[in-house]
N, C-alpha and C positions, 0 to 999 in steps of 0.2 A: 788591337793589332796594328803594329806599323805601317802605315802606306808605303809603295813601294815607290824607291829610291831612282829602279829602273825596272820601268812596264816594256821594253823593246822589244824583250818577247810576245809579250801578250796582245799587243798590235801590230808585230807581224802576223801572228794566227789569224788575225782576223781581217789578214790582207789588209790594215790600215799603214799609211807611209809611214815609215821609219827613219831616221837621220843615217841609221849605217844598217846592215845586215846582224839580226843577232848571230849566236852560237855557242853551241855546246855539244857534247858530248856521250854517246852511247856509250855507257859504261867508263865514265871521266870519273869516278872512284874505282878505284880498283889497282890491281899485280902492279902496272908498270910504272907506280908509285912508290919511293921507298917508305915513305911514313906511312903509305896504307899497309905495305905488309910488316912494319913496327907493330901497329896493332893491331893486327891479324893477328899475329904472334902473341901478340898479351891477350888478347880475347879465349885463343886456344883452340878455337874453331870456326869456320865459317858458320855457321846455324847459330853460334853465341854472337858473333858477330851482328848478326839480323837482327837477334834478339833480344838486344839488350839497347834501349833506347838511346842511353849515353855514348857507347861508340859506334850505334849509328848516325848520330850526329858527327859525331869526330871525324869519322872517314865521308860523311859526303859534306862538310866543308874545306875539308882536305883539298880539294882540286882548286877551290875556290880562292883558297890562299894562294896558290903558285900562280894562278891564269885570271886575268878578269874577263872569263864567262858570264854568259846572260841568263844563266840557269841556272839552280841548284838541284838534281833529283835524287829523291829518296833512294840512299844504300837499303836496298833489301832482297828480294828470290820472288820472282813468278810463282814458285811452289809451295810459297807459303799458304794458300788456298788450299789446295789438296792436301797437305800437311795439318791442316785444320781439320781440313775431313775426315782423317783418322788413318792415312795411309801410311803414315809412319816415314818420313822425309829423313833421308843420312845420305851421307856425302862420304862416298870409298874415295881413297885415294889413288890418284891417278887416274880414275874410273865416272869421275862428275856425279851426279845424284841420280839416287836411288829410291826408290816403294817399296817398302817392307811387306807393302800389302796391295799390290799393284790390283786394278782390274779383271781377274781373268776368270770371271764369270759369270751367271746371268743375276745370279746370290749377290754378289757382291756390287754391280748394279745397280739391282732394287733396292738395295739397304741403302745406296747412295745418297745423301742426303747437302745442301747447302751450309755450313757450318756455323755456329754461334758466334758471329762478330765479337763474340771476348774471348774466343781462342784465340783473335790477332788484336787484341789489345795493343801488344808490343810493338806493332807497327803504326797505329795510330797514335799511341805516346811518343814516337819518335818523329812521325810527322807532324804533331805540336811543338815536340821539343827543337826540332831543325825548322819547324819556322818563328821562333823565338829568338836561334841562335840568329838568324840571318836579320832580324830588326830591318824587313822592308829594303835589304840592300839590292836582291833580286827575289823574281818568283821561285817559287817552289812546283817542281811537276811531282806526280805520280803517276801509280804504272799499274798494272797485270796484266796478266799473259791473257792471250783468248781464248773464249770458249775450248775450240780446237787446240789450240797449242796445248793448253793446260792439259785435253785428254789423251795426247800422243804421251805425256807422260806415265799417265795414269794408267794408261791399257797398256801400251809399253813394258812399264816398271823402272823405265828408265832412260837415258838419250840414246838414239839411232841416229842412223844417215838417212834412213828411208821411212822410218816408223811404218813396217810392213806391216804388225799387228791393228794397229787401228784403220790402217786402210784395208784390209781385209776387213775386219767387220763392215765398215762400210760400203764392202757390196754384198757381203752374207747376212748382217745384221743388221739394215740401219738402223731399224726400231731401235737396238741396244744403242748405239750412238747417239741418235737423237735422244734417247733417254740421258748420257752422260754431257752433251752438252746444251739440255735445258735445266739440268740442274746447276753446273758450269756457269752459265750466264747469269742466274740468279744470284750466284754464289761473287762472282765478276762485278753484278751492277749494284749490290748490298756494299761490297769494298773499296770499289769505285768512291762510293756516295760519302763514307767515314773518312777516306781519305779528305775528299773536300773538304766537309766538315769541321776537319782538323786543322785544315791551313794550306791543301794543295790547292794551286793558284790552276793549274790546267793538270790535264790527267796524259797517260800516251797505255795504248792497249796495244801489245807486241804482241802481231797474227804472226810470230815466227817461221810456223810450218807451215803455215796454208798456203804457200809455193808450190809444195810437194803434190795439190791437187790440180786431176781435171778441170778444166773450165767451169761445168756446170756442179760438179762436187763441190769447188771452192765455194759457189753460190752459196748452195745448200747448206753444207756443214761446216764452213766457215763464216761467211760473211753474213747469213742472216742473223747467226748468234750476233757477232758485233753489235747488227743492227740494233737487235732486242735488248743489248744491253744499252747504247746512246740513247735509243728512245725512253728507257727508265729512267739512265740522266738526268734528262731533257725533261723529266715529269718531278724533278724531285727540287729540293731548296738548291740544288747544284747545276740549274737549268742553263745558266751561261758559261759556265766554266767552260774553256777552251780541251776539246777531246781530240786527241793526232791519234792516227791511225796508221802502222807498220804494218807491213806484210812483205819479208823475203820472195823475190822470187815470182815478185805477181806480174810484170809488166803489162801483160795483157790486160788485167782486169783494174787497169788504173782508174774507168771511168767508172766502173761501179763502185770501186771502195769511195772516189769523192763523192758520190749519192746516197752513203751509209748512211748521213748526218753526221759524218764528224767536220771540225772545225780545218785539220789538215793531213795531207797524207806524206806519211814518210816510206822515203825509195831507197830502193839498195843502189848498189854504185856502178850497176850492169845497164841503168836505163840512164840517157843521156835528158841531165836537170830540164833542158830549154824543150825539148818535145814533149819530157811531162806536163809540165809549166802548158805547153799547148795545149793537149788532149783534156786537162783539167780542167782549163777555164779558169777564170775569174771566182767561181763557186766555194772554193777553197785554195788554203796557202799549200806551201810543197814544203817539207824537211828532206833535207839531204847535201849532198850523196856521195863524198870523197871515199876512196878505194882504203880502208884500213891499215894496208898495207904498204900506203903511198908513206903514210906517219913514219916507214922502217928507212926511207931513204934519208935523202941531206935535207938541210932545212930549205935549202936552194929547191930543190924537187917538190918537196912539200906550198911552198910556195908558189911555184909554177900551176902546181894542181888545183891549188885556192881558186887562184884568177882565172883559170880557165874554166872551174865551175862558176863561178860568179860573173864571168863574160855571157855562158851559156843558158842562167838561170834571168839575165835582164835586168833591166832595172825598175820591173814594177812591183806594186807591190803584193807581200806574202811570200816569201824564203825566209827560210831559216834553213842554217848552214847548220852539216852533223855529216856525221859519217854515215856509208851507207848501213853500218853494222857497229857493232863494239868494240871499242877502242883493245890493241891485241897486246896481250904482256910483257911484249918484247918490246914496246915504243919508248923512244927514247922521250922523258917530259921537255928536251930541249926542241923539239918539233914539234909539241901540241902549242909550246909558246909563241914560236914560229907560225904557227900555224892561226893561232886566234887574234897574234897581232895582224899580221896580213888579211886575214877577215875581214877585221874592222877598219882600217887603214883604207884600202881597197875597195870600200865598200862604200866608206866618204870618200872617197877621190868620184869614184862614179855618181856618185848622185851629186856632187859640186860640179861636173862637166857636163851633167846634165841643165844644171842649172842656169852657167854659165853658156851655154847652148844658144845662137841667135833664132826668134821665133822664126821659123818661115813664112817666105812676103807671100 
């Protein structure tokens, strides 16, 4: 396997000094590319798209060509996990995805089971096959949803604003919930680990909805799963790979996700970088946190936004610059260029002023 050409990322995670800020991208393949939806087109589906190893390489070097990011991550679906499990994963149009065979009842539950890591062969072939294409240029991340995300779909059947269903059981049933995400977690840290295996350089686990919880729920039945799945990590041949940690919507609970054990935690674009960066510590790095929809203005705006996250995030080390969410389909690619040149640009100018800095007598 090639050595990597640029580790920038992988020492900011780990809070080591960096020469500039990396950056990349939530959801930097995808809509608001026109050669990604060329071969969306020829694929015929989003779900062929996943799963077919050859054009998921194609669309997540896609971004790579246009922007020189410090990341490449696997094109694939958080729901490919439960889609294993046998819940029958389709995508209505207009309508985002769907569970043929959703969660809804206590049967269904207990037949619940962690899936055969060769139902996702196809994603492992393709995170060989994308870190092949990339020959050491940059790291390679991977991804799945967490525990809890993964079950708002599952009990669901499908995406909400509120996922009322799973938070109802969660005060009627916990049992049943805690039933679906210890299997969830299992199922998360077995994926997790093949991923590595195959050539992802750090992994990222999107707590998407555990926003949507109480304080001490989010503990409970969100963030302990996490836990239980980095502590398996952490026991496995994948003991150092760099694990980032999302969760929409959590401000509050910033100090306990940095105590999960993961390596860093990524913020949406409601909590202001240089306080997080405070309340964290030193203990882990920060990803984040431009407003998705800052990408729809000028490139002047766009820029504007950069430096101002980057005044507020300092200049020590462990950032990594990304948005606070996914990149949205109406972005123009002449702003994320804008955008990643100014990163880096911006990001050496600040650490040569720092340099250049006279010691204090």
């Amino acid at each position: 396997m090639s050595a990597l050409q640029n580790d920038t990322l992988l020492r900011a995670l780990r809070c080591e000094p960096t020469d500039y800020t990396p950056v990349w991208l939530m959801r930097q393949a995808g809509r608001y590319l026109p050669e990604y939806n060329e071969t969306r087109r020829r694929a015929g589906s989003f779900l062929k798209l996943c799963s077919d190893p050859e054009l998921a390489t194609e669309v997540t070097l896609q971004p790579l060509t246009r922007f020189p990011l410090d990341a490449a991550i696997m094109f694939s679906d958080i729901l490919t996990v439960p889609d294993a499990m046998g819940l029958g994963l389709y995508f209505a149009d207009g309508e985002g995805p769907r569970f043929e065979r959703p969660l809804v009842d206590e049967a269904a539950i207990a037949a619940l089971k962690a899936p055969d890591p060769e139902r996702l062969r196809y994603v492992f072939d393709a995170v060989a096959a994308i870190k092949r294409a990339l020959a050491g240029r940059v790291p390679l991340l991977g991804f799945a949803g967490s525990p809890f995300t993964l079950a708002c779909y599952m009990v669901e059947g499908a995406g909400s604003a509120d996922f009322a269903s799973v938070r109802r059981m969660l005060y009627s049933r916990p049992d049943l919930l805690h039933r679906v995400l210890t299997v969830n977690a299992e199922a998360v840290a077995a994926y997790l680990e093949l991923q590595i295996a195959n050539g992802a350089d750090a992994v990222m686990i999107f707590d998407t909805w555990g926003g949507l919880l109480a304080a001490d729920a989010f503990t409970e039945f969100s963030l302990a799963y996490v836990e239980a799945v980095i502590s398996r990590l952490r026991g496995s041949a994948g003991s150092t790979t760099p694990v980032i940690v999302y969760t929409r919507g959590a401000a509050a609970s910033l100090e306990r996700i940095a105590r999960c054990g993961c390596d860093a935690v990524g913020i949406d674009w409601t909590t202001n970088i240089g306080a997080a960066r405070q309340r964290v510590g030193a203990r882990v790095s920060v990803q984040g946190n431009l407003d998705p929809a800052a990408l729809l203005a000028t490139p002047a705006a766009v820029e504007a936004q950069a430096r101002a996250i980057l005044d507020a995030a300092g200049p020590a080390p462990g950032h990594v610059f990304n948005l606070g969410h996914g990149i949205l389909p109406t972005t123009p690619p002449d702003n994320v260029a804008a955008l990643v040149a100014c990163v880096h640009a911006e990001s050496r100018a600040h650490r040569a002023r720092r340099q250049a800095k006279p010691a204090e007598p």
